[in-house]
C-alpha positions as CSV (number, residue, x, y, z in Angstrom):
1,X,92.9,98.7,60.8
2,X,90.6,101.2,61.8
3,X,86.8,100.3,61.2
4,X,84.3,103.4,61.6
5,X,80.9,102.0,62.7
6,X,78.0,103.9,60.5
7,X,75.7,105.3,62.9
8,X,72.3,107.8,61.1
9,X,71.1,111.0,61.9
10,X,67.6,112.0,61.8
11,X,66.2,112.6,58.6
12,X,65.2,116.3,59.2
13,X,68.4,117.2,59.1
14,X,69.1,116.0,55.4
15,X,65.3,116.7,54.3
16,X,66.5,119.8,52.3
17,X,69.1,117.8,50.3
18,X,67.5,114.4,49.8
19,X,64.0,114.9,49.0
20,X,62.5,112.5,46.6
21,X,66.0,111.0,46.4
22,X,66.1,106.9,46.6
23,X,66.3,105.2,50.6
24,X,69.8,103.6,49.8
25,X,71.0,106.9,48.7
26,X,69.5,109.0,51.7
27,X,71.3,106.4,53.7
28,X,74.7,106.7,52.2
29,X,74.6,110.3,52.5
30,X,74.1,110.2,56.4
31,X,76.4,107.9,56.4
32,X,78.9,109.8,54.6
33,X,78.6,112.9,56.4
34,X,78.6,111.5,59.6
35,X,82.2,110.1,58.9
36,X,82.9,113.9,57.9
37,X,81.7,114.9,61.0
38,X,83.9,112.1,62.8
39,X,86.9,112.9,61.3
40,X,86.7,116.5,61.3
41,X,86.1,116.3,65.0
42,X,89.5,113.9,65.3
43,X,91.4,117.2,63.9
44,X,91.8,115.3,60.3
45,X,90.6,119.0,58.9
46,X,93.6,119.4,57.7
47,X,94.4,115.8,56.5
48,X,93.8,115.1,52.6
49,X,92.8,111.6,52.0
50,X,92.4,109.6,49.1
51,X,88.6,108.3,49.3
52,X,87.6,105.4,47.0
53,X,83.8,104.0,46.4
54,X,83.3,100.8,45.9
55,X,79.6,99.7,45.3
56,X,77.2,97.0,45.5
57,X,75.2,94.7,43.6
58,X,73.3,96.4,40.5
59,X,76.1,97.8,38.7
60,X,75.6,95.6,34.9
61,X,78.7,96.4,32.8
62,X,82.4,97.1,34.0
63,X,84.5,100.3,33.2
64,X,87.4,101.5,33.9
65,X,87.5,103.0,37.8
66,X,88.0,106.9,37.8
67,X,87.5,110.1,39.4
68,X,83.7,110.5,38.6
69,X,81.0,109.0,39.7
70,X,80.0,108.1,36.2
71,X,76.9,105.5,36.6
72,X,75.8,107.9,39.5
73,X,75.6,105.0,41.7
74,X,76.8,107.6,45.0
75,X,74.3,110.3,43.8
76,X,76.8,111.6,41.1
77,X,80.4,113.7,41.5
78,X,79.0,116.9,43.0
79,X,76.3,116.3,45.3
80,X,78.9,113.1,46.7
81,X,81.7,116.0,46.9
82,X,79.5,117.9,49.4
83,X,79.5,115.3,51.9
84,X,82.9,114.5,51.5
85,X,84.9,117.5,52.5
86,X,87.9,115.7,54.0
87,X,88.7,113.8,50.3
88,X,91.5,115.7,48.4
89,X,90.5,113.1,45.3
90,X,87.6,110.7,44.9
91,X,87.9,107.4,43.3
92,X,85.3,104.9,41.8
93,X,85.0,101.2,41.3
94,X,82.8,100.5,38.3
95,X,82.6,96.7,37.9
96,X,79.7,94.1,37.1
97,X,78.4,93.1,40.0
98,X,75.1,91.7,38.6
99,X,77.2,88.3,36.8
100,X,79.6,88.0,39.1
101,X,79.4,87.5,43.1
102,X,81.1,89.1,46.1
103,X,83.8,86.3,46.1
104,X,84.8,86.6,43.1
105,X,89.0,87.2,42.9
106,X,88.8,89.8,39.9
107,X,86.1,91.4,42.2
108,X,88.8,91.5,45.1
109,X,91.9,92.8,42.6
110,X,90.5,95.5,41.5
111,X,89.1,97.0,44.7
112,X,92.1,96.1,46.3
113,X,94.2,98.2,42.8
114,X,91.8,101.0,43.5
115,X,92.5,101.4,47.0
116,X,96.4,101.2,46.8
117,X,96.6,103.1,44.4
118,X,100.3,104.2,42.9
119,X,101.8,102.6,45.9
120,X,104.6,99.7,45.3
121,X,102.9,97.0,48.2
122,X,99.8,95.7,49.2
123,X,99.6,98.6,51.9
124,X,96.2,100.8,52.1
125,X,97.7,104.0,53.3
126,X,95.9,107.7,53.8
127,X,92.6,106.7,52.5
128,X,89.5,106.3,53.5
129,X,87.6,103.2,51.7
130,X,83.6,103.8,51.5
131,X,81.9,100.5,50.3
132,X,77.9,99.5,50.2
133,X,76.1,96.6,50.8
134,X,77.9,94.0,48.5
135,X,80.7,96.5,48.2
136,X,81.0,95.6,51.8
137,X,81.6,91.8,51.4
138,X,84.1,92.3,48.6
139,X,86.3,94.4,50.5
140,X,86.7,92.4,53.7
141,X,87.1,89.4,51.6
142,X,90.0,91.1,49.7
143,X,91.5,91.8,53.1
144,X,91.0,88.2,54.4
145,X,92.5,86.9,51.6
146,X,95.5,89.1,52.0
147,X,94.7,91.1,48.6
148,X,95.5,94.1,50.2
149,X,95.5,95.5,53.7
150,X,94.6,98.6,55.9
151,X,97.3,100.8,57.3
152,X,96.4,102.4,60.0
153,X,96.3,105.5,58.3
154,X,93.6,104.6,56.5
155,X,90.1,103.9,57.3
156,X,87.0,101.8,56.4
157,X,83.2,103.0,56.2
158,X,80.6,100.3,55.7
159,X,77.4,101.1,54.8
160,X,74.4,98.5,54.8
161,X,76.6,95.9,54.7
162,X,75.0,92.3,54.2
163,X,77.3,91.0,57.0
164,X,74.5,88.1,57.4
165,X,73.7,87.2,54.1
166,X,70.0,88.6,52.0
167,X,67.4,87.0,50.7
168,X,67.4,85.3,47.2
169,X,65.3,86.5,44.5
């Protein structure tokens, strides 16, 4: 498996595109780019990957996944495109993650269906998964639990992941 560790750049650099735009956004975005920047610079110009979104906590009713950022959770189809180059589709999870937690196994099956795909196995291949905060926590449970795995074709970007647990409201 092949884990990408989400560094930022400075904000000057994205000022132009993410003015009055929300903080968890602005951060995804670097994020996001950054891993273009990465695996353009690892000669995967050429390489068309699958990319599938799977989000946090905040999302309140569950839809089928598909190829548009419907509930604009990641900013919305076009502006997410942008800082995506390297994606030959886009793919996102829309599930209720306000009534049900990051262990839960539906949670884990349908992040785990998203991010195979068509294929016949368990097997993650040529796609790059992009999850946030909860998002996060769902998807490495799914792969502890053996729901699916990463080929090493594929790879992981974590963004503001709550590896250490957040505060209760």
């Amino acid at each position: 498996a092949v884990f990408a560790r989400v560094l930022f750049l400075p904000r000057p650099h994205f000022a132009d595109v993410t003015h009055g735009l929300p903080g968890p956004f602005v951060a995804m975005l670097r994020s996001v780019s950054l891993l273009s920047l990465q695996l353009v610079g690892q000669a995967a110009a050429s390489a068309a990957y699958r990319c599938v979104f799977i989000h946090g906590v905040g999302v309140a009713e569950t839809a089928p996944a598909d190829t548009n950022d419907t509930m604009g959770y990641w900013g919305g189809l076009e502006r997410i495109s942008e800082y995506t180059p390297y994606c030959a589709s886009r793919h996102f999870l829309h599930e209720n993650t306000v009534k049900r937690g990051w262990d839960d196994t539906g949670l884990h099956r349908s992040a785990c269906d998203l991010a195979i795909g068509s294929g016949a196995d368990t097997a993650i291949r040529d796609t790059v998964v992009i999850t946030h905060s909860m998002g996060n926590l769902i998807f490495a449970e799914a792969l502890r639990q053996g729901t699916c795995s990463l080929e090493s074709t594929s790879k992981w970007v974590s963004i503001e992941a709550p590896w250490q647990g957040s505060k209760a409201v």
